[in-house]
SEZA-321827 format. One record per residue (C-alpha): x, y, z; residue in three letters. Coordinates in steps of 0.2 Angstrom, whole numbers, plus 5000, padded with zeros to 4 digits. Example, Ala and Ser with C-alpha at 12.3 -4.5 7.8 and 13.67 -1.06 7.14 Angstrom:
BEGIN
506249785039ALA 506849955036SER 
This chain:
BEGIN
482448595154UNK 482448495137UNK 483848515123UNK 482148575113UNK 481448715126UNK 483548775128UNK 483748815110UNK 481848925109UNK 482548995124UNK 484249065115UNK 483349105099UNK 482149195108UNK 483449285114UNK 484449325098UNK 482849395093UNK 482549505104UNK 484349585105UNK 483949585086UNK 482349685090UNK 483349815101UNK 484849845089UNK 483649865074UNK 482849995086UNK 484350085088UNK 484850085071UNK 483050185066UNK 483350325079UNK 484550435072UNK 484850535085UNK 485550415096UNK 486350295081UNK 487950375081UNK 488250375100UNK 487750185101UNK 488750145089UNK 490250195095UNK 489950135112UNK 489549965107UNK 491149955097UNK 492350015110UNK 491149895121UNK 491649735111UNK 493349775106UNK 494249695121UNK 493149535115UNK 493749525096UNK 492649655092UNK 490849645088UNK 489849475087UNK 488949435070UNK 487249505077UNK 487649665080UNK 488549695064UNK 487249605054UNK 485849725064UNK 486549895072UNK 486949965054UNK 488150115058UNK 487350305055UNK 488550445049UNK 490450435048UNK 491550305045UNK 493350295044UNK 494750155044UNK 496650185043UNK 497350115026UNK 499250045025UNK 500250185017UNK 499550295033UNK 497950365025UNK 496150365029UNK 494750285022UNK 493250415025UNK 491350365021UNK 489750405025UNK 488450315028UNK 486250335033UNK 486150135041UNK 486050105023UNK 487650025015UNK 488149865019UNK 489949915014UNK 490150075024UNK 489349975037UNK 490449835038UNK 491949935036UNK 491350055053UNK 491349865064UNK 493049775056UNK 494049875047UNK 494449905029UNK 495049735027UNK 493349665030UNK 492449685016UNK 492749545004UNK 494449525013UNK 495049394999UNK 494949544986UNK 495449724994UNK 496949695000UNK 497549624986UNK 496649764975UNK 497549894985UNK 499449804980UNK 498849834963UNK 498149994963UNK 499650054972UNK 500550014955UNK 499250074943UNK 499350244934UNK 497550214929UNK 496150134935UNK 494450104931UNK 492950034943UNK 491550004933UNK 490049984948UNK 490750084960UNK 489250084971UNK 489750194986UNK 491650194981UNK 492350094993UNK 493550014978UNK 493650184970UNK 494350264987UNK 495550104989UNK 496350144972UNK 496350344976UNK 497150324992UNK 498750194986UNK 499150284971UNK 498850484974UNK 499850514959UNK 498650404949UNK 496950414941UNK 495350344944UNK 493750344935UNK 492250284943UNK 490850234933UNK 489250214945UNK 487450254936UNK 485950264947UNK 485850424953UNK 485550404973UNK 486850284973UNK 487950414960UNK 487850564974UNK 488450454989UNK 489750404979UNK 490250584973UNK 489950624993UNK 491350494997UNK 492650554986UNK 492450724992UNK 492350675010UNK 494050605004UNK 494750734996UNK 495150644981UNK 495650744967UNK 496350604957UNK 494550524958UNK 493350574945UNK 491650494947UNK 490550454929UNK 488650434929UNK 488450314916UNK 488550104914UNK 489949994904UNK 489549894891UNK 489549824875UNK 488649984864UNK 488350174868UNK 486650214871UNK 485250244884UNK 484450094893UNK 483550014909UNK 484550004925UNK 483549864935UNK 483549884955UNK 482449884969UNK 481550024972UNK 481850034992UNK 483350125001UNK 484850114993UNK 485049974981UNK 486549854986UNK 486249754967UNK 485649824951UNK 486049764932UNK 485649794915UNK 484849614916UNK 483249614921UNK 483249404920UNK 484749434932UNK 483549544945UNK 482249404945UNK 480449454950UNK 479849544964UNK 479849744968UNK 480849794953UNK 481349984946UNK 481950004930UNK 482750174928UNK 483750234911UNK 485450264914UNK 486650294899UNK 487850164896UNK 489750194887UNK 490750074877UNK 492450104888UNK 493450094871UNK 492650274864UNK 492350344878UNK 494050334885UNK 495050364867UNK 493750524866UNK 494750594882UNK 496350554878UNK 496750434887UNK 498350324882UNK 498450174895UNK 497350064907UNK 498350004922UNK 496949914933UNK 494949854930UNK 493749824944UNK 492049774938UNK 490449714947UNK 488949744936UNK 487949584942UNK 488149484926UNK 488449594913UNK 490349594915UNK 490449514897UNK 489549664890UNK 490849794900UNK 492549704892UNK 491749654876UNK 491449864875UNK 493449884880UNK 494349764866UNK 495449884860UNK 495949934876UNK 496149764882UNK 497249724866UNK 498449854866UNK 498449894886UNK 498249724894UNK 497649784909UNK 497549674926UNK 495549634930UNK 494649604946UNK 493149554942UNK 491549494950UNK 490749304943UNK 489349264950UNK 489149044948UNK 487848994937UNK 487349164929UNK 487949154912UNK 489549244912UNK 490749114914UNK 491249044897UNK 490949214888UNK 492149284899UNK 493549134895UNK 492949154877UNK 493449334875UNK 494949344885UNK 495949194884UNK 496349234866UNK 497049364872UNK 498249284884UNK 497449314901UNK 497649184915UNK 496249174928UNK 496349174946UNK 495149144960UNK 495149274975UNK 495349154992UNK 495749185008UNK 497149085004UNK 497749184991UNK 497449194971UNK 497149014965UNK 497148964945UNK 495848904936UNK 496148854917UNK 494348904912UNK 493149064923UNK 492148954933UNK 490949034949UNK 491249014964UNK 489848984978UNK 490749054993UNK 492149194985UNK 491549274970UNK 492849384963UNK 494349334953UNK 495949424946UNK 496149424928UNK 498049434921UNK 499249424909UNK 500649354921UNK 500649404942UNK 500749554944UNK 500349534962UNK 502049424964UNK 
């Protein structure tokens, strides 16, 4: 048999293992129990191959033991990539350059704001290391806004309070752009950013972080996360008083070639931040905010406060 018929041969194959766990994912019933089977199944191997992960999406509970002992609870309808990924590899898995890290810092920080939580998986993180710190999760599309509140319950989280509203540069009401299928992995403020295709706008409210946090009292910002698919600019430029007085530590999503870049070296290297890029090797400097292809997230800091 030729090079040529060997490799239809395996692809054909992939496919069809494809086929079957997409199968299994759809018929709730059995989900949970193939799930679980299939993961104790691989786990004297390494744990679960690429195919499996990418296609038997996990429906129901998922839990993952965090460092300082506790647990990491979501839930998930074969809809979250996040919840997903952390049911077949652990906590650590999802964007494995940036969590850890993000969990030494939140450890630290007596208040923390993620700004895009989604489900909460960076919102629980920071809830779990620090119990005696805050956390306010700012997540604005409804269906995405109820599994997170879901999450932190699940959690128990007191110290987590979830906000349905946006970040960014003026209060108001606006568009959210997202897909209008399941539950949308990547919505913005931008529609450029969304491109064309099967597009929803739904208006969300959005809050300049400076008001909105000096209207409840608040005195200090420890720790920023922020993913808002291109709009980042937007959310620190609403937060200049706070980033002034407070310097607080940033982890921050830049996506390469988006246009966020330079505005975010513009506004903050006046104001003494240094800019690291999240590796698997550890934080590397940059002199300027430039996008990465492969790891997106970077930490910005006045100093290391991860040293």
């Amino acid at each position: 048999m030729g090079d040529a018929a060997l490799t239809g041969r395996a692809a054909g194959s992939r496919g069809g293992l494809a086929t079957l766990l997409k199968r299994l994912r759809a018929w709730t019933p059995l989900n949970r129990v193939a799930t679980r089977a299939v993961r104790a199944g691989c786990a004297p191997f390494g744990g679960a191959p690429e195919v499996v992960v990418r296609h038997l999406h996990r429906f129901g509970p998922v839990n993952s033991r965090l460092p300082n002992g506790r647990r990491l609870r979501l839930w998930s309808l074969a809809d979250d990539w996040v919840s997903n990924l952390v049911f077949w590899r652990g906590w650590r898995a999802y964007e494995p350059e940036t969590a850890p890290l993000f969990f030494r810092l939140a450890a630290r920080a007596r208040l923390t704001l993620d700004v895009g939580a989604y489900v909460g998986f960076y919102s629980l993180l920071a809830g779990h290391a620090n119990p005696e710190g805050r956390v306010l999760a700012f997540e604005p599309l409804p269906a995405i806004h109820a599994r997170l509140r879901g999450n932190v319950a699940r959690n128990r989280l007191d110290n987590v309070a979830c906000v349905a509203a946006a970040a960014g540069r003026e209060d108001g009401r606006v568009a959210l752009y997202h897909v209008s299928r399941g539950l949308p992995s990547s919505s913005s403020l931008s529609r450029a950013f969304m491109g064309g295709g099967d597009v929803t706008a739904t208006p969300v409210e959005v809050v300049r972080l400076d008001r909105f946090l000096a209207e409840r009292g608040i005195p200090r910002v420890d720790l920023v996360k922020i993913d808002t698919e291109s709009t980042e600019p937007d959310v620190l430029a609403g937060m200049r008083e706070v980033l002034g007085r407070d310097h607080p530590t940033i982890v921050c999503e830049v996506l390469a070639g988006r246009g966020s870049e330079a505005a975010l070296t513009e506004l903050l290297a006046p104001l003494g931040y240094e800019f690291h890029l999240l590796t698997p090797s550890g934080p590397v400097r940059r002199q300027r905010v430039e996008g990465h292809p492969a790891w997106l997230n970077y930490v910005f800091s006045v100093g290391t406060p991860w040293a």
